[in-house]
C-alpha positions in Angstrom: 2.4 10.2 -20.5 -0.6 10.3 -18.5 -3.5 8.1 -18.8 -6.2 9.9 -19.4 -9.1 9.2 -17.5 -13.2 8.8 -19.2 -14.7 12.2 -20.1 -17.2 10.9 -22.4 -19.8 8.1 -21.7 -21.7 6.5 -25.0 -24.8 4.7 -24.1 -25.8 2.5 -27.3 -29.5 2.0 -28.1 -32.4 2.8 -30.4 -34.2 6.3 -30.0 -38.2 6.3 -29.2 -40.5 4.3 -26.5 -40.9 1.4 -29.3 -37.1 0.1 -28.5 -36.7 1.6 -24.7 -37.0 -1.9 -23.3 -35.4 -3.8 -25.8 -31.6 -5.7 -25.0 -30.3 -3.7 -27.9 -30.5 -0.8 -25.8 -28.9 -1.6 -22.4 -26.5 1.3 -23.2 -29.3 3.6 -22.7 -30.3 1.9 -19.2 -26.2 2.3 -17.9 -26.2 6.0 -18.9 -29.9 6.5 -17.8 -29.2 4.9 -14.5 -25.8 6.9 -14.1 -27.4 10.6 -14.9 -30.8 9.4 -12.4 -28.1 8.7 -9.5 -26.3 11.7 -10.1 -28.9 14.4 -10.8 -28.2 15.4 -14.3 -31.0 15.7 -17.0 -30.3 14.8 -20.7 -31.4 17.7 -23.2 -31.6 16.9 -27.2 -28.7 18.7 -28.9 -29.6 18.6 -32.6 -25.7 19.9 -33.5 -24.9 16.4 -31.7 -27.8 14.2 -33.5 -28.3 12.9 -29.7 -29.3 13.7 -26.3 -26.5 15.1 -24.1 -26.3 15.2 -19.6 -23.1 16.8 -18.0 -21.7 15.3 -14.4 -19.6 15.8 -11.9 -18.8 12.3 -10.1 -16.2 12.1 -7.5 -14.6 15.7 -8.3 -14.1 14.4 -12.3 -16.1 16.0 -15.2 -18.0 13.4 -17.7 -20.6 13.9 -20.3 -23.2 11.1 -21.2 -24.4 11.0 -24.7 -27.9 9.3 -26.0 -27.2 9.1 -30.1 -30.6 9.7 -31.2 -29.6 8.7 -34.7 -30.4 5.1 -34.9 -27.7 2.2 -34.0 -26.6 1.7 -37.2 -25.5 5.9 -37.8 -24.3 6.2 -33.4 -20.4 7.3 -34.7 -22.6 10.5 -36.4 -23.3 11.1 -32.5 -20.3 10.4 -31.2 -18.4 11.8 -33.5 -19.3 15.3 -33.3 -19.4 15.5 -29.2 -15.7 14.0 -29.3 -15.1 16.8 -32.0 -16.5 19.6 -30.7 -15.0 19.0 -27.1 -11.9 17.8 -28.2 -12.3 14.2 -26.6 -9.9 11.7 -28.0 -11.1 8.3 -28.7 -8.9 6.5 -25.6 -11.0 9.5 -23.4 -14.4 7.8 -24.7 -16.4 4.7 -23.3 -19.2 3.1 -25.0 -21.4 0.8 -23.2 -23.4 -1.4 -25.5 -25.2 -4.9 -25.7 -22.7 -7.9 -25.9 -24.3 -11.4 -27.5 -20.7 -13.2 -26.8 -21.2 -12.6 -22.8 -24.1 -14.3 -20.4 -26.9 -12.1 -19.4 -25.4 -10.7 -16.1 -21.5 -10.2 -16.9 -20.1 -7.4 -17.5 -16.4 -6.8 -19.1 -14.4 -3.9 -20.0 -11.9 -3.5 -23.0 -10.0 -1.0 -25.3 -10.0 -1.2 -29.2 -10.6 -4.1 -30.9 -13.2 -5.2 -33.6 -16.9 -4.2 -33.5 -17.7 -8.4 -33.8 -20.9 -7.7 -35.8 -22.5 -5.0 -33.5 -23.9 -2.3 -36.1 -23.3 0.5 -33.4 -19.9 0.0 -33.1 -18.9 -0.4 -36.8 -20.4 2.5 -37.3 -18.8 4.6 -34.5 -15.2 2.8 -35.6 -15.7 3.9 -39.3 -16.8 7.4 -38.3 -14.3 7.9 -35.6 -11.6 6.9 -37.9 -9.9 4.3 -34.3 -11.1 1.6 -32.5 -9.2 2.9 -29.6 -11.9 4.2 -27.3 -13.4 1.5 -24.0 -16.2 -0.7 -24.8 -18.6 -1.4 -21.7 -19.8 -4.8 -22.5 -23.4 -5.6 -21.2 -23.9 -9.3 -21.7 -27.8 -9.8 -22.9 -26.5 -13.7 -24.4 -26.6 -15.0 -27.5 -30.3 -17.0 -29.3 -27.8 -19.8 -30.3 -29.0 -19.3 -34.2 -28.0 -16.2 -36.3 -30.8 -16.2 -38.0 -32.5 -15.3 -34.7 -30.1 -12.3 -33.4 -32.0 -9.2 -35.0 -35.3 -10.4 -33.6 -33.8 -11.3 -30.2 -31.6 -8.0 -30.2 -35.0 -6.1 -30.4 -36.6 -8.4 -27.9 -37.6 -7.6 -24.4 -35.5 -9.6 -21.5 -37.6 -11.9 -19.3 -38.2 -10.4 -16.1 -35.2 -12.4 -14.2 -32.7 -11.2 -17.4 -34.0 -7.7 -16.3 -33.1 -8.0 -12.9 -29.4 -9.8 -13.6 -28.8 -6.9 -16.4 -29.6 -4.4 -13.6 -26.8 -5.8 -11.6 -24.6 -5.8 -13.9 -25.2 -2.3 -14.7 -24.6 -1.2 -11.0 -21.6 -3.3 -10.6 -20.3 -1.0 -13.5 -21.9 2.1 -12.4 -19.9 1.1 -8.9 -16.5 1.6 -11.2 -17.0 5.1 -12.9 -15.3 6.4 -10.2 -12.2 4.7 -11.6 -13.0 5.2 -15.2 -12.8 8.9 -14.7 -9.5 9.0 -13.0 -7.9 6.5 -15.7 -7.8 3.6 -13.1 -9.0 0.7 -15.8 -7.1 -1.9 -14.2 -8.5 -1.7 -10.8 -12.3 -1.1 -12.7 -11.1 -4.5 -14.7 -10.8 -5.9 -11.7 -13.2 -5.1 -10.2 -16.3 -5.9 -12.4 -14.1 -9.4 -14.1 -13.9 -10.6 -10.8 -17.6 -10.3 -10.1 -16.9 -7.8 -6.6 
């Protein structure tokens, strides 16, 4: 069988200027960054409770979707683009904030749990599989629990900015590979730091 390559591209984040700077929404910056350095414009799709930007990269065809709905409701989002274009879960990547990961490092990954993040429980329960690709941003952890939801919602320090920056152009340097269903050499790739 082949191995289907990326045709959908989640950013995770919270909708309105009040969050736009936050950690919690470094899903937004990849996809931002992605549809800036490609020419495409997102437009709010109400039927798609998010905002929506078509690419061509490299010859492949990807959409990039903004849920609008609020991180805890994104699989409402996702759900009904994957529907309505008949994307299957392994054809969807999600790039959201990762506590378990220093600021900086980036890491790719199929299925698995949603360890805690809100976004990704949601999109699991409302996709009914955990089978689509996770883009892990790491934003690093406040070392207490108690202070996650603050720190989440937080603004980086200027130097985090900059070293989530590069790690979102180290990824943006792979989507060339996501699209043609070359995950290994994109693992490689961003893993090895190149």
């Amino acid at each position: 069988m082949e191995i289907p390559g990326i045709r959908l591209i989640v950013g995770l984040g919270n909708p309105g200027p009040d969050y736009a700077a936050t950690r919690h929404n470094v899903g937004f910056w990849f996809v931002d960054d992605l549809a800036a350095a490609h020419g495409g414009v997102f437009r709010a799709e109400g039927k798609f409770h998010g905002e929506l930007c078509r690419l061509t990269i490299g010859g492949a065809d990807v959409r990039l979707l903004k849920p609008t709905t609020y991180m805890n409701r994104s699989g409402q989002s996702v759900a009904a683009v994957s529907r309505y274009f008949d994307i299957r879960p392994e054809a969807i990547l999600i790039a959201h904030d990762e506590l378990d990961l220093p600021v900086g490092k980036v890491r790719l990954k199929q299925g698995g749990g949603h360890a805690g993040h809100n976004g990704l429980r949601d999109t699991i329960g409302v996709l009914g599989s955990p089978d689509f690709w996770r883009l892990r941003i790491g934003i690093d952890h406040p070392g207490n629990r108690g202070q996650v939801i603050g720190y989440v919602l937080g603004r980086p320090s200027q130097e985090d900015a900059v070293s989530i920056r590069d790690a979102l152009d180290q990824a943006a340097g792979v989507t060339g590979d996501l699209l043609t269903g070359r995950y290994q050499a994109a693992m490689n790739r961003l893993h090895s730091g190149r």
